[in-house]
N, CA, C and O atoms as CSV, one atom per row, in Angstrom:
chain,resi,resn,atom,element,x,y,z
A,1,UNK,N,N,35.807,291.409,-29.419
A,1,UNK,CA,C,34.986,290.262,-29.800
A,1,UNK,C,C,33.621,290.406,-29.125
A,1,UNK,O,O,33.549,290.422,-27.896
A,2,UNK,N,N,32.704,290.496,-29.780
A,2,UNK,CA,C,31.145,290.214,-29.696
A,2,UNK,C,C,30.829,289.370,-28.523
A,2,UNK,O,O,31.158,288.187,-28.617
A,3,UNK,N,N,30.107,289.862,-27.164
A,3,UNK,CA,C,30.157,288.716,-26.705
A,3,UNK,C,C,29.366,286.962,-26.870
A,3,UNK,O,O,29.559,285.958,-26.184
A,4,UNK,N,N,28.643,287.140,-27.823
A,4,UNK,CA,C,27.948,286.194,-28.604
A,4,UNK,C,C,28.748,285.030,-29.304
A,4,UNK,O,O,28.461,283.838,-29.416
A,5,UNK,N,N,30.108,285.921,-29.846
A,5,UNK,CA,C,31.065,285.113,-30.348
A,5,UNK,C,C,32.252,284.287,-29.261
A,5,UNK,O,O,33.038,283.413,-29.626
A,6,UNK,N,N,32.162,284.648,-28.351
A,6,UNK,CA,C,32.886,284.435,-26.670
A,6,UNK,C,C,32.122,283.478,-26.553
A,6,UNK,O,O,32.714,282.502,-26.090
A,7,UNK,N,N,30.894,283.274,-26.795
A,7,UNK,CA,C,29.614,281.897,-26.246
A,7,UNK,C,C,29.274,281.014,-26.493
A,7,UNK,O,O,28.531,280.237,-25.893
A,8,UNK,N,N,30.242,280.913,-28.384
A,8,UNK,CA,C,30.118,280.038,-28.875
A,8,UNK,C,C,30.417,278.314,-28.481
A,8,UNK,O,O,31.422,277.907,-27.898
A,9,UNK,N,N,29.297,277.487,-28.954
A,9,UNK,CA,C,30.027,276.341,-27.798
A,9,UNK,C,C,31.259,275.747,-29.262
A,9,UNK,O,O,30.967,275.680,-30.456
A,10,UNK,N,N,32.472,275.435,-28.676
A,10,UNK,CA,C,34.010,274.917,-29.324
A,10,UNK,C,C,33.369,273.226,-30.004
A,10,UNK,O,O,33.821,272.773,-31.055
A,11,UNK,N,N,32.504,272.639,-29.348
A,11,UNK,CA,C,31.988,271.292,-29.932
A,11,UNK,C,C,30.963,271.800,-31.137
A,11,UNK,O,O,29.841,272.094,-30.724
A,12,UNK,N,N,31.172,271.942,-32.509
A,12,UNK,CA,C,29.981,272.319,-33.198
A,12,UNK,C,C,29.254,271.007,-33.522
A,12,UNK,O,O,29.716,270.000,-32.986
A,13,UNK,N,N,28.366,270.892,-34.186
A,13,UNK,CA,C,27.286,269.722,-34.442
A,13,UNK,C,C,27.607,268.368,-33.810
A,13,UNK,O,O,28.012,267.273,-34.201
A,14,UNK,N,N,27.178,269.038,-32.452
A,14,UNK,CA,C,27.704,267.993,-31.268
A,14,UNK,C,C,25.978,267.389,-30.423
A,14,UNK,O,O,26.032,267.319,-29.195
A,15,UNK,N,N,25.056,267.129,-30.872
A,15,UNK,CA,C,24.315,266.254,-30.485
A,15,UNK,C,C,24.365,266.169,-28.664
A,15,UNK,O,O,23.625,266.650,-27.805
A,16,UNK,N,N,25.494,265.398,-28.599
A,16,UNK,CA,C,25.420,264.571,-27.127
A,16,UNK,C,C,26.049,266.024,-26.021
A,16,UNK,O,O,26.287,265.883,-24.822
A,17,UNK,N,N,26.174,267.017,-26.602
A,17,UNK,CA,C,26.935,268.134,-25.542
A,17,UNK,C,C,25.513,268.878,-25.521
A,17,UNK,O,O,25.340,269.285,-24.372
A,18,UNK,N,N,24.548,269.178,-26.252
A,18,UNK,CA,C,23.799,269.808,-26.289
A,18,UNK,C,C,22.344,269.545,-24.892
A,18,UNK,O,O,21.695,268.500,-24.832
A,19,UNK,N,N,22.196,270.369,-24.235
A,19,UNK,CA,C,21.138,270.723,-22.571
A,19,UNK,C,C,20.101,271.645,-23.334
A,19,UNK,O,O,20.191,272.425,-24.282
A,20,UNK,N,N,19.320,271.318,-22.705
A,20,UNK,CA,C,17.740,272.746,-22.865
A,20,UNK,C,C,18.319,273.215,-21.294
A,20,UNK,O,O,17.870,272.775,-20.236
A,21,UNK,N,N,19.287,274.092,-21.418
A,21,UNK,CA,C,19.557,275.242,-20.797
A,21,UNK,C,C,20.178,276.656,-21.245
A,21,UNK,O,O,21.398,276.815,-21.216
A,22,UNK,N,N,19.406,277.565,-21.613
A,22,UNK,CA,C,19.993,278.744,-22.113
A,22,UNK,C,C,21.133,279.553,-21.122
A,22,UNK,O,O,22.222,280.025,-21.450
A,23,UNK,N,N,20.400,279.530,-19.656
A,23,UNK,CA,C,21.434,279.840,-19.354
A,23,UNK,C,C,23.126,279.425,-19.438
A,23,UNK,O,O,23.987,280.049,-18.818
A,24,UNK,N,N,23.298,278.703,-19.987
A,24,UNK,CA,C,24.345,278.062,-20.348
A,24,UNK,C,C,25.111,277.551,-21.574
A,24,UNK,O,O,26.129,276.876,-21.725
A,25,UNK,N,N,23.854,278.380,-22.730
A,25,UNK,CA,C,24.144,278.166,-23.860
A,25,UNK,C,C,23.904,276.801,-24.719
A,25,UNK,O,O,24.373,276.467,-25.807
A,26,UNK,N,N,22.904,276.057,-23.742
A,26,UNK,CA,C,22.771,275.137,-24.200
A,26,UNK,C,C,23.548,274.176,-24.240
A,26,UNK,O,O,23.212,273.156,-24.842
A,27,UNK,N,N,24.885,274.283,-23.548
A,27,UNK,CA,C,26.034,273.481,-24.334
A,27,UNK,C,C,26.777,272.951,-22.657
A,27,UNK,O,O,27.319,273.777,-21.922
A,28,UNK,N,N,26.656,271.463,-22.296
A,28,UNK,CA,C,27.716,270.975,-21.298
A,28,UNK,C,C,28.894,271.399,-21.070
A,28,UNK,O,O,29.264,271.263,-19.904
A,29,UNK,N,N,29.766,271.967,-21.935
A,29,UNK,CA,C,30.673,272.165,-21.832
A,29,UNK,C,C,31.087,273.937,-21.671
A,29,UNK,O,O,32.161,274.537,-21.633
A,30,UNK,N,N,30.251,274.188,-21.632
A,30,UNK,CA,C,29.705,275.731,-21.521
A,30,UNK,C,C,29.598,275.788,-20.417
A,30,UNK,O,O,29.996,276.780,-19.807
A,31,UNK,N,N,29.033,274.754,-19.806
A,31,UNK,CA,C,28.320,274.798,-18.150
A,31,UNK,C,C,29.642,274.389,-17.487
A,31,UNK,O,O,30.102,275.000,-16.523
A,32,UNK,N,N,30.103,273.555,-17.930
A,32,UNK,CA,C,31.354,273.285,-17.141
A,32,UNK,C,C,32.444,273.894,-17.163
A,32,UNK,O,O,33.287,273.589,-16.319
A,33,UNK,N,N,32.760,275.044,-18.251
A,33,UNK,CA,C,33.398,276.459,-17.890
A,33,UNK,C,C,33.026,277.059,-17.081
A,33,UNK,O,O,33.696,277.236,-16.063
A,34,UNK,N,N,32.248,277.397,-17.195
A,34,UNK,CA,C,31.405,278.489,-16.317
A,34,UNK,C,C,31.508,278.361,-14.557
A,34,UNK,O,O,32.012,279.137,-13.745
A,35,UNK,N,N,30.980,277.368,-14.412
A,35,UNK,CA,C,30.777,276.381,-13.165
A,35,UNK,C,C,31.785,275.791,-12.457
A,35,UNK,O,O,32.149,275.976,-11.295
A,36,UNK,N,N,32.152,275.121,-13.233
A,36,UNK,CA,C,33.391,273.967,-12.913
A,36,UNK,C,C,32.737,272.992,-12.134
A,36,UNK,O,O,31.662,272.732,-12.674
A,37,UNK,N,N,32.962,272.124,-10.768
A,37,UNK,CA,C,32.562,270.800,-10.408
A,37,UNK,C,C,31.188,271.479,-10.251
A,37,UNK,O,O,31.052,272.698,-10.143
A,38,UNK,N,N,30.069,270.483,-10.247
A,38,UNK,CA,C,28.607,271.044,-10.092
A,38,UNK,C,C,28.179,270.339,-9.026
A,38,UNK,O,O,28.887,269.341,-9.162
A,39,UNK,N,N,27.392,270.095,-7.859
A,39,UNK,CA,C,27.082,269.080,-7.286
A,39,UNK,C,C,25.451,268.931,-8.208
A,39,UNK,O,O,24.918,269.696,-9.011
A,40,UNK,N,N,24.923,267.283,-7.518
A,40,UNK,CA,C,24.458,266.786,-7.982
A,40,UNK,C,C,23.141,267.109,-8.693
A,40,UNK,O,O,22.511,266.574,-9.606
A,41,UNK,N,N,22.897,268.642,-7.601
A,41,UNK,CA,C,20.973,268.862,-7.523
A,41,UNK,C,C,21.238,269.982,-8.848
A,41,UNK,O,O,20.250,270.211,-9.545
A,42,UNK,N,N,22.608,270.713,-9.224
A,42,UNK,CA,C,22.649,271.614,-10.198
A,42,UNK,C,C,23.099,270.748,-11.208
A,42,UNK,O,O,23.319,271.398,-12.229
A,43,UNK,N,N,23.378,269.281,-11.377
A,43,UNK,CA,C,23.484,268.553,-12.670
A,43,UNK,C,C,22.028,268.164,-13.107
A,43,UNK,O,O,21.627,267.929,-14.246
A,44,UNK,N,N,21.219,268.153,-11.730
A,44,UNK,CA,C,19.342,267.433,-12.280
A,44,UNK,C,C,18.700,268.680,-12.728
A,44,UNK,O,O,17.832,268.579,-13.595
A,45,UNK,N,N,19.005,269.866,-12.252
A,45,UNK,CA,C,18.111,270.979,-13.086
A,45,UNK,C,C,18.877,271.396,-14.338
A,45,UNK,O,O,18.321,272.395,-14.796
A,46,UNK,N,N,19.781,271.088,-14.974
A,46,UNK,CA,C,20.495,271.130,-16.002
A,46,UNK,C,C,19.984,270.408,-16.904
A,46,UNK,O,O,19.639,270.904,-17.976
A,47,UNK,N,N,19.813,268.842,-16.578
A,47,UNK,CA,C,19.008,267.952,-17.448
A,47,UNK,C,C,18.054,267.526,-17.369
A,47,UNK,O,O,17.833,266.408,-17.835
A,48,UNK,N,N,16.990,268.343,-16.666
A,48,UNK,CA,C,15.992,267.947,-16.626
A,48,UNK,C,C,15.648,266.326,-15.888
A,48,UNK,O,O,15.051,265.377,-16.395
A,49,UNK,N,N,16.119,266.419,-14.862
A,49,UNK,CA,C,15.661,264.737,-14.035
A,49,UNK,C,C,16.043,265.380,-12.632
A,49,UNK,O,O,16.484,266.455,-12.226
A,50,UNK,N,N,15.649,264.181,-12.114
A,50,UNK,CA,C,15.428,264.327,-10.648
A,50,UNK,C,C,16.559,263.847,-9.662
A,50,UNK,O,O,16.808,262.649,-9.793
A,51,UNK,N,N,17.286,264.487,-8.727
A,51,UNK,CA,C,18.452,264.355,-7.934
A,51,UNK,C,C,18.821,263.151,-8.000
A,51,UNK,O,O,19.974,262.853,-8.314
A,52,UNK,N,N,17.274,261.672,-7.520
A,52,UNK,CA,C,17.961,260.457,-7.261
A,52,UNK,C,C,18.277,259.989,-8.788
A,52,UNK,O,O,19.149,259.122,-8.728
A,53,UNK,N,N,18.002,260.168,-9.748
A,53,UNK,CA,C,18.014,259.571,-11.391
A,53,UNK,C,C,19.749,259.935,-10.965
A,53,UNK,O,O,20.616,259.173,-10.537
A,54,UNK,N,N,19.799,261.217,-11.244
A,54,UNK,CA,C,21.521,261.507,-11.232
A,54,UNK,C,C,22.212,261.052,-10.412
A,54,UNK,O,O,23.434,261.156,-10.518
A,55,UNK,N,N,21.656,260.445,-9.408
A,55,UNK,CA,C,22.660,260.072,-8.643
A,55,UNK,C,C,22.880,258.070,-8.568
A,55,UNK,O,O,23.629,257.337,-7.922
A,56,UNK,N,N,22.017,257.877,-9.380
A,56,UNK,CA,C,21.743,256.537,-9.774
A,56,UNK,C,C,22.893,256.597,-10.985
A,56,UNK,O,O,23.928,255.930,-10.997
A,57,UNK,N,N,22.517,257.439,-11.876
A,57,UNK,CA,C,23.982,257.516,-13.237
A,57,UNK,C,C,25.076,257.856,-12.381
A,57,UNK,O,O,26.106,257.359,-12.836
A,58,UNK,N,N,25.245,258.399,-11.492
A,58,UNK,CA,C,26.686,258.432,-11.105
A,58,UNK,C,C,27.300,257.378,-10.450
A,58,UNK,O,O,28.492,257.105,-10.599
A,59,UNK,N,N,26.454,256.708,-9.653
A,59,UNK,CA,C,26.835,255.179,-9.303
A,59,UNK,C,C,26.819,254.421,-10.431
A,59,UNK,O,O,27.993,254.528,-10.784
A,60,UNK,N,N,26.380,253.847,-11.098
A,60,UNK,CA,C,26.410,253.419,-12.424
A,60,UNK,C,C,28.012,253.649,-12.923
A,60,UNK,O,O,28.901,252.863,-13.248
A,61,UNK,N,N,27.967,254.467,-12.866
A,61,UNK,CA,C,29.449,255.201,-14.050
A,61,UNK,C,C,30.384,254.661,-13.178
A,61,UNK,O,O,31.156,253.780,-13.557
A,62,UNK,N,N,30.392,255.041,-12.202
A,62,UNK,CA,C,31.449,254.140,-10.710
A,62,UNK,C,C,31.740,253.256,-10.793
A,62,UNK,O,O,32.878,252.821,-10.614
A,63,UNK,N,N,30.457,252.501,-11.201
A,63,UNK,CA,C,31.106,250.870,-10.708
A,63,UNK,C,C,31.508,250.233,-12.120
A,63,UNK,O,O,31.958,249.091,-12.223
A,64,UNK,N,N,31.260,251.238,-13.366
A,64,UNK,CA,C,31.651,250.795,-14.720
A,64,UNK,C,C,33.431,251.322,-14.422
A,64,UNK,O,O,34.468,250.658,-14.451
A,65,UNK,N,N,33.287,252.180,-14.259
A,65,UNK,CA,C,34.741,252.663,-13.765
A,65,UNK,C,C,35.835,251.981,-13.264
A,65,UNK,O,O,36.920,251.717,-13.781
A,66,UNK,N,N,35.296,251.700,-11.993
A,66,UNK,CA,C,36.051,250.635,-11.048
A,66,UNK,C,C,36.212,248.981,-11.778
A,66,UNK,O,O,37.174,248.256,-11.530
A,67,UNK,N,N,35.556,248.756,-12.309
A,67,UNK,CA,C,35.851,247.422,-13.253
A,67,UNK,C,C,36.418,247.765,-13.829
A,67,UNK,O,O,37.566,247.328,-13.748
A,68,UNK,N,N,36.132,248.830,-14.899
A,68,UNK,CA,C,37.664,248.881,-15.875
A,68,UNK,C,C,38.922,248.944,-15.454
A,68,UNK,O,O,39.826,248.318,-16.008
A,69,UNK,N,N,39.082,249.653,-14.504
A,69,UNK,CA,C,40.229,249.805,-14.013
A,69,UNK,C,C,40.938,249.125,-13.149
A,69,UNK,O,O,42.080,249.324,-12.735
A,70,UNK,N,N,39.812,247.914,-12.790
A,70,UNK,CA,C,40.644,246.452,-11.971
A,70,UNK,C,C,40.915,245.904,-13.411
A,70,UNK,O,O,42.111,245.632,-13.512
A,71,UNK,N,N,40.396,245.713,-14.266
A,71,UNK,CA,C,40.411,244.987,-15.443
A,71,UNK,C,C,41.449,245.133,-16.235
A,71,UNK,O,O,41.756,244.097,-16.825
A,72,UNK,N,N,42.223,246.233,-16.499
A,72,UNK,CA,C,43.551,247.165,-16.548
A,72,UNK,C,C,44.389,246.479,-16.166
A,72,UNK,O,O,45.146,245.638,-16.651
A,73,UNK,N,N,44.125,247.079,-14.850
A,73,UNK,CA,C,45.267,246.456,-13.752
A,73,UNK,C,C,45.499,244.794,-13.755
A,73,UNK,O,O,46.533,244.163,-13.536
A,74,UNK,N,N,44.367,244.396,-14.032
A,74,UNK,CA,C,45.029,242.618,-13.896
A,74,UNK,C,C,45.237,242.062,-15.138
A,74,UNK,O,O,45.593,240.893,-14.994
A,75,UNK,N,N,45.155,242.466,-16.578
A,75,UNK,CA,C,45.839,242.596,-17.851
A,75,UNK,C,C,47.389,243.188,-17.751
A,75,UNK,O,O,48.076,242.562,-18.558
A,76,UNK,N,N,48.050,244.023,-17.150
A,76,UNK,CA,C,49.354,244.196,-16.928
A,76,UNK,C,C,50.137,243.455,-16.568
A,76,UNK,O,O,51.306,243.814,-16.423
């Protein structure tokens, strides 16, 4: 197999997976083969923003997180 065809990203006309990073094929999920956990400063040169932005979305996502999952839990 071609390695071109090995690179292909598995999400086709996928919009929201798609990075302006070649090294990576362009594709999140490409990067996260490759890579596996990333810390934070190799998720901001990936997408183009700056360490504290990413680390502002990751708190964000946390505390959306943590509500859902009290919210779960006290629906049971």
């Amino acid at each position: 197999m071609s390695k071109e065809k090995e690179n292909i990203c598995p999400v086709h006309n996928c919009e929201r997976c798609w990075i302006d990073y070649p090294e990576d094929n362009n594709c999140i999920y490409e990067s996260i083969r490759k890579h596996g956990a990333m810390t934070l400063d190799e998720v901001s040169k990936r997408f183009g923003i700056s360490l504290v932005r990413v680390s502002q979305i990751e708190k964000q996502a946390i505390k959306k997180l943590s509500k859902r999952i009290k919210s779960d839990f006290i629906e049971d």
